[in-house]
LOSETOR-19341 format. One record per residue (C-alpha): chain; residue in three letters; y, x, z. Coordinates in nm, 2 decimals. Example, Ala and Ser with C-alpha at 12.3 -4.5 7.8 and 13.67 -1.06 7.14 Angstrom:
+--------+--------+--------+--------+--------+
: chaine : residu :     yy :     xx :     zz :
+--------+--------+--------+--------+--------+
:      A :    ALA :  -0.45 :   1.23 :   0.78 :
:      A :    SER :  -0.11 :   1.37 :   0.71 :
+--------+--------+--------+--------+--------+
This chain:
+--------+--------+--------+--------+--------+
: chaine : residu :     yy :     xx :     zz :
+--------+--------+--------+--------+--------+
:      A :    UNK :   9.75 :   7.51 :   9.29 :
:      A :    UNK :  10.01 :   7.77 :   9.19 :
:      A :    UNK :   9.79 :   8.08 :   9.04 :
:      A :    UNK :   9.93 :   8.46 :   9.17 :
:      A :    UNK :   9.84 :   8.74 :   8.97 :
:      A :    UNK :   9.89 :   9.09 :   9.11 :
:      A :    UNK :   9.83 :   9.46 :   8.98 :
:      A :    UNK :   9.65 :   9.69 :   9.27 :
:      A :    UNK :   9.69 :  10.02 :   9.27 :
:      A :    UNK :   9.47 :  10.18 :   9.52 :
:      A :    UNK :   9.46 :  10.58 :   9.62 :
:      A :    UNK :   9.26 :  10.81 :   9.87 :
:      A :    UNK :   8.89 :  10.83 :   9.89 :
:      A :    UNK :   8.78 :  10.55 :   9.64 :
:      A :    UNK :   8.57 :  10.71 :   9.34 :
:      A :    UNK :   8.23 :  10.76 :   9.41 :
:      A :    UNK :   8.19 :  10.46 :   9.72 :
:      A :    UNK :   8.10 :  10.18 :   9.56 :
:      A :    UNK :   8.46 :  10.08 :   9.54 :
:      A :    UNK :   8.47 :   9.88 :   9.23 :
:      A :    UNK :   8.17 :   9.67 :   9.31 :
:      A :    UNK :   8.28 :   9.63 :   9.70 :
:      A :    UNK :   8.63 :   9.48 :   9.53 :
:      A :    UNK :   8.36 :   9.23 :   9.28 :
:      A :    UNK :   8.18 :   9.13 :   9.59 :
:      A :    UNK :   8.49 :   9.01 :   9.80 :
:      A :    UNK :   8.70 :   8.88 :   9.49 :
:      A :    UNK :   8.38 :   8.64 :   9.38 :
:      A :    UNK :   8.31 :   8.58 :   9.77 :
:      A :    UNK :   8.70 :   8.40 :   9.80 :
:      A :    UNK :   8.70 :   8.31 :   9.45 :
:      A :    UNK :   8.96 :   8.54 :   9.32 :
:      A :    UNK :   8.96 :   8.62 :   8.92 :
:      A :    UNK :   9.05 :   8.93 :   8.74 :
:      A :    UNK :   8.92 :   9.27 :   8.73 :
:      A :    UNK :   8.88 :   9.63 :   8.90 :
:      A :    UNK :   8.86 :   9.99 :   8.70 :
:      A :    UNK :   8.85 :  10.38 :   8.82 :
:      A :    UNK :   9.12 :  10.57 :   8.66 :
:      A :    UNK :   9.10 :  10.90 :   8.55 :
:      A :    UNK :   9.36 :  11.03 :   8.83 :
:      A :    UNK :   9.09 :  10.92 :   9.07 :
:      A :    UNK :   9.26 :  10.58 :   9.19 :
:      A :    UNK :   9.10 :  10.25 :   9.11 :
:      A :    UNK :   9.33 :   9.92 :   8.97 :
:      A :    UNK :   9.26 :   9.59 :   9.02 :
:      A :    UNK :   9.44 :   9.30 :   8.83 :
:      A :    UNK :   9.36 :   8.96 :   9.07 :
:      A :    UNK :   9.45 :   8.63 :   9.02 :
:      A :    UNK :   9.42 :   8.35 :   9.28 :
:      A :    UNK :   9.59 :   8.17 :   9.53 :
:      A :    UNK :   9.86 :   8.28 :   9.78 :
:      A :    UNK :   9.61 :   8.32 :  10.05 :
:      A :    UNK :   9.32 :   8.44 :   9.84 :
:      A :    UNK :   9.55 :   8.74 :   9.72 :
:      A :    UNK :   9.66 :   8.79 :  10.07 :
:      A :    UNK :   9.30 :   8.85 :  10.17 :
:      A :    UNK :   9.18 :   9.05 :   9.87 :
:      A :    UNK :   9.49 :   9.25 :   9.90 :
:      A :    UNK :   9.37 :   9.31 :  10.29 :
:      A :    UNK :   9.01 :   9.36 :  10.21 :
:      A :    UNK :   9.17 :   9.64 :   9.96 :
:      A :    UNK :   9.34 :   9.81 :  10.23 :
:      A :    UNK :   9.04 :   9.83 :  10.42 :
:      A :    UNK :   8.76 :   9.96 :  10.16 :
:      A :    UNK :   8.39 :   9.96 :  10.18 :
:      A :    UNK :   8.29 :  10.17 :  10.46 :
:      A :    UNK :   8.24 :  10.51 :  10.27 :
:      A :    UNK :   8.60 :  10.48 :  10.11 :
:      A :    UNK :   8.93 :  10.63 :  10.26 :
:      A :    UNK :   9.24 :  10.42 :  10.15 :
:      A :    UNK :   9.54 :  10.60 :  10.17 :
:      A :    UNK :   9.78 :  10.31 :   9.97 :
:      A :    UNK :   9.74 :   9.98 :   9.77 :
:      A :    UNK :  10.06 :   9.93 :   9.60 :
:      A :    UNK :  10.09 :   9.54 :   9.47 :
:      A :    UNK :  10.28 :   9.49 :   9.19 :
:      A :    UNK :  10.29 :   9.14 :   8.99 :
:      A :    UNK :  10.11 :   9.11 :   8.69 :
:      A :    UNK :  10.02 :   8.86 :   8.45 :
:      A :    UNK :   9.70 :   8.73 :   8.23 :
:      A :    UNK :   9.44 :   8.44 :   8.29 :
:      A :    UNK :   9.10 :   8.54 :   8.41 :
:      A :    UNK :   8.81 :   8.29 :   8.45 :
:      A :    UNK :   8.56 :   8.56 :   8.63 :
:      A :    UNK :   8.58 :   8.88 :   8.84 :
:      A :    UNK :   8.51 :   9.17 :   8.58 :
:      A :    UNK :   8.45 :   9.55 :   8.59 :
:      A :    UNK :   8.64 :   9.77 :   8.37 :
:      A :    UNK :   8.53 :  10.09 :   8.19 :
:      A :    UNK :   8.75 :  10.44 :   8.36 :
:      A :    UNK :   9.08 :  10.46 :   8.18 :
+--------+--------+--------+--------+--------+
């Protein structure tokens, strides 16, 4: 299986819902690696690393948040790096 690693950068309401640990839950749940921060500006990034269709889903369940959360754009950018679990990052 050909690996894809991609960068999220998601904006709106996302700090403060339960964010970070709704993006561990669905990244663990399809078996996608990487990890998932706040940022200081108030958006949260994600590095994830799967295949085609697992990024294609994490990357949807992104756009769509927990329930609390009010996405107003994910941009995908590739990235690179090998991952072996789903972590969370301290704010940066």
């Amino acid at each position: 299986m050909d690996l894809v690693t991609k960068q999220l950068r998601i904006e709106g309401l996302v700090q403060g819902v339960g964010f970070r640990y709704f993006m561990q839950r669905r990244a663990r749940s399809l078996g996608v690696t990487g990890w998932v921060r706040n940022r200081a500006d108030g958006s949260v990034e994600a590095v994830v690393q799967g295949s085609a269709d697992t990024i294609a889903a994490i990357v949807a369940q992104a756009k769509q948040g927990p329930r609390s959360a009010r996405v107003t754009s994910v941009k995908v950018t590739d990235a690179q790096g090998q991952f072996t679990a789903f972590d969370l990052l301290p704010t940066e």
